[in-house]
N, C-alpha and C positions, 0 to 999 in steps of 0.2 A: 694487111695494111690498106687504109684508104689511100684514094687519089685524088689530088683537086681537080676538078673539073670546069671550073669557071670562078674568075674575081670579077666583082663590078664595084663600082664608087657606088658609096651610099650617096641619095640622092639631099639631103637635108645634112648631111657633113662630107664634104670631100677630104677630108683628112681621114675618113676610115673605109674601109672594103670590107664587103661581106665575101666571104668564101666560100665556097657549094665545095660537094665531096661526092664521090660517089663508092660506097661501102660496099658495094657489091649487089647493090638491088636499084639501083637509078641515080639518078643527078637529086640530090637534096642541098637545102641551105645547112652549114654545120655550125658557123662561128661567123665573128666579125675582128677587126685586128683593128690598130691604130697605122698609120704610115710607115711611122718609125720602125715599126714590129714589123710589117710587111718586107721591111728593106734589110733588115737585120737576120732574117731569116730566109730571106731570097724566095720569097714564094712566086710559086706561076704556077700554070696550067701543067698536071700532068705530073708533079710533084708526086710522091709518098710519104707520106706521115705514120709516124706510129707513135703509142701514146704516147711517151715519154714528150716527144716534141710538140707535141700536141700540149702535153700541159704545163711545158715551160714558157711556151705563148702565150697563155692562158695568163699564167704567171706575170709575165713580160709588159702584157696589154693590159691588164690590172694595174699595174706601177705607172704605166702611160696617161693612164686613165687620171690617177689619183695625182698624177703629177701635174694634167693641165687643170683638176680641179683646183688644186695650191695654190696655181698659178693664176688662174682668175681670183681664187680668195683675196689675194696677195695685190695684185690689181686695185684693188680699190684702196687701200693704206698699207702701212708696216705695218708688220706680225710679228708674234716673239712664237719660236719654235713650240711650244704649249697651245699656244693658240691656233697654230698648224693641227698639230695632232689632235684637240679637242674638237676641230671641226672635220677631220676627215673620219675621224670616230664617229662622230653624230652621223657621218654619211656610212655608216657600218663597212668601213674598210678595215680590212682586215692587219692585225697588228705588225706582221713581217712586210707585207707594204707599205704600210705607212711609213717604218723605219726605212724602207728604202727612198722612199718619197724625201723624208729628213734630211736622209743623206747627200741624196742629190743636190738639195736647195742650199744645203749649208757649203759644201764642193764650189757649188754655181756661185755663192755670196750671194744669195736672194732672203736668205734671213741671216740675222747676225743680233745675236740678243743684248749684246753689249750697246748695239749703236742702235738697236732700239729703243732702249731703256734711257739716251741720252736726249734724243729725237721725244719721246713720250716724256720728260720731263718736260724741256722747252715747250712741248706746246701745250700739257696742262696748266705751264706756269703763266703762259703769254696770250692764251683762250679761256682759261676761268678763274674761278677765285678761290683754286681748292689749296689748303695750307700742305707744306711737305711733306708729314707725316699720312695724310691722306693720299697725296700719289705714292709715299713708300709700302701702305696695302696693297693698291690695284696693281703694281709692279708685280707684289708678293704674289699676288691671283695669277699673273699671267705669266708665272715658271721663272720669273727673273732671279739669277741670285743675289745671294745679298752681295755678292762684293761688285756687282756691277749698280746695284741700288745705290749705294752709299761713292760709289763714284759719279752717277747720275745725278745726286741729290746735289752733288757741287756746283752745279748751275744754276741752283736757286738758292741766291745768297740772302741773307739773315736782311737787309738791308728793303729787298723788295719783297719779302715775308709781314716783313712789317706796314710797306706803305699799303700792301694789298686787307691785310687785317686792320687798318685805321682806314680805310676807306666803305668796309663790311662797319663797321662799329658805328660811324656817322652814319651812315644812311639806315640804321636799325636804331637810331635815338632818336633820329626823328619820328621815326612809326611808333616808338613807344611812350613819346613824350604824357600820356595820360596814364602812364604807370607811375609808380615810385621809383625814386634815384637806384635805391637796391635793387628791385624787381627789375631795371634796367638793365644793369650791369649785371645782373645773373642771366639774363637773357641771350646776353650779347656773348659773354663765357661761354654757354653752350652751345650758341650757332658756331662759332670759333674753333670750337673744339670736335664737335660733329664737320666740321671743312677740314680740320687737318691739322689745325694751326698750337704750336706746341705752346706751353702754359709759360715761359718767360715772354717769346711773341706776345702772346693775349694781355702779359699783364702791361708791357710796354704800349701797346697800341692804348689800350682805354684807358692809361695815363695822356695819351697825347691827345684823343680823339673828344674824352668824358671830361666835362667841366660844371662843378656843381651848376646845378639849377638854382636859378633865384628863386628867394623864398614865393613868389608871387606865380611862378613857376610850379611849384612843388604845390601848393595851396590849390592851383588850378586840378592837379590832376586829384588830390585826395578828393577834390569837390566830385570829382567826374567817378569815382570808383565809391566816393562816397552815398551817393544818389541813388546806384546800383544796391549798394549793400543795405539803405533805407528800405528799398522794393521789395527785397527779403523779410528784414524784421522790423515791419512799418506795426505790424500786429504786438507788437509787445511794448509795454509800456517803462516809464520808470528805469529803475536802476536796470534792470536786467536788458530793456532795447540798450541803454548805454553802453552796458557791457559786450553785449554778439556786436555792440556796432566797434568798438575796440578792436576788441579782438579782429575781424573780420579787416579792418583797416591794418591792424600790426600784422596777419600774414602778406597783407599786402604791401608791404614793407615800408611801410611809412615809421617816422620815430614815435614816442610818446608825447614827445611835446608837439609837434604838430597836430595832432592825431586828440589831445586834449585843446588845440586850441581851434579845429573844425568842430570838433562835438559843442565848443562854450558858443560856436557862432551860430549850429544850428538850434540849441535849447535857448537861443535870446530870439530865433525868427518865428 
């Protein structure tokens, strides 16, 4: 068996000691311990160790380890248990620790996934403009289950779904006001839909938010995409510039009749 022969305070963390030992050929440095491990094992000077206890320490101060790492992770916001164990993985700790690690924090109420998932609603709902179905993914990413998701979700009522998606819908009408009324509205579906926002939401918002363009309106923007599309097929004459310029205008979702009555105003200029 060895013997300890000296503890001292590490000098850059007082919370851990390094232990020397002497095997039977001098005083060497063998291991380091955390406080807690120190005092749970009674170590001092003069001690004998054999290995078994040797590597239930080993064991011990490993879990110690990993547990003030959690503990600073956890420090800076709430965590949902997943996101615990996704990061002490990355720090390649090993799997029977980490579970103990778990276990402690979940004992302690230092994570709780339920009032997580309550907490990470509220503040996606009340910091940005992502629709429900968007926070009920990043839930699903971060180990939540579903019946704490779908009780979370109950904090963001249909009511501020909607003023947050008529608020996304006006300020993306104005940026596209030199598009077509359709090209608008397909625009605004998608960013809607890419946030989160479920497809009765969307269709109620751009009921309240979308109000035809006047025609003088609608005129302005085929002129502005119109202009564009001449740059194209400025080179082709006749029937056929007429036609790519149609065309070229109708994917751009303008109607027909508008669309024949930009082209009657540029073949009279």
């Amino acid at each position: 068996m060895a013997v300890i022969t000296k503890i001292t305070t590490q000098q850059k963390n007082t919370d851990r000691f390094n232990i020397f030992m002497d095997y039977g050929k001098g005083e060497e440095y063998a291991f380091s311990v955390d406080s807690d491990v120190l005092i749970k094992f009674q170590l001092k000077k003069g001690m004998e160790l054999d290995d078994f206890s040797f590597l239930e320490m080993q064991y011990q101060d490993s879990i110690r380890k990993a547990y003030n790492m959690a503990i600073n992770y956890l420090a800076r916001r709430m965590r949902s248990e997943k996101e615990i164990k996704d990061y002490l993985t990355q720090k390649d700790i090993e799997e029977p620790v980490i579970n103990e690690v778990l276990h402690k924090l979940l004992a302690y109420k230092y994570i709780n996934d339920e009032e997580f998932a309550l907490s990470f609603v509220r503040t996606q709902m009340n910091t940005t403009d992502k629709g429900p179905d968007l926070v009920r993914t990043e839930l699903k990413e971060k180990g939540i289950i579903e019946g704490y998701i779908t009780l979370a979700l109950a904090e963001y009522p249909l009511e501020t779904q909607i003023e947050k998606a008529i608020k996304i819908s006006e300020k993306l009408y104005k940026k596209y006001l030199k598009d077509s009324q359709r090209i608008i509205k397909q625009k605004i579906e998608q960013l809607l839909l890419r946030k989160g926002y479920p497809f009765d939401v969307i269709q109620m918002a751009l009921s309240e938010a979308l109000t035809d363009k006047e025609p003088d309106e609608e005129m302005e923007a085929i002129k502005y995409q119109g202009e564009k599309a001449h740059r194209k097929y400025c080179k082709f004459n006749g029937f056929e510039y007429e036609q790519k310029m149609k065309q070229a205008l109708y994917r751009k979702g303008f109607s027909m009749d508008i669309i024949e009555k930009y082209i009657a105003e540029i073949e009279k200029s």
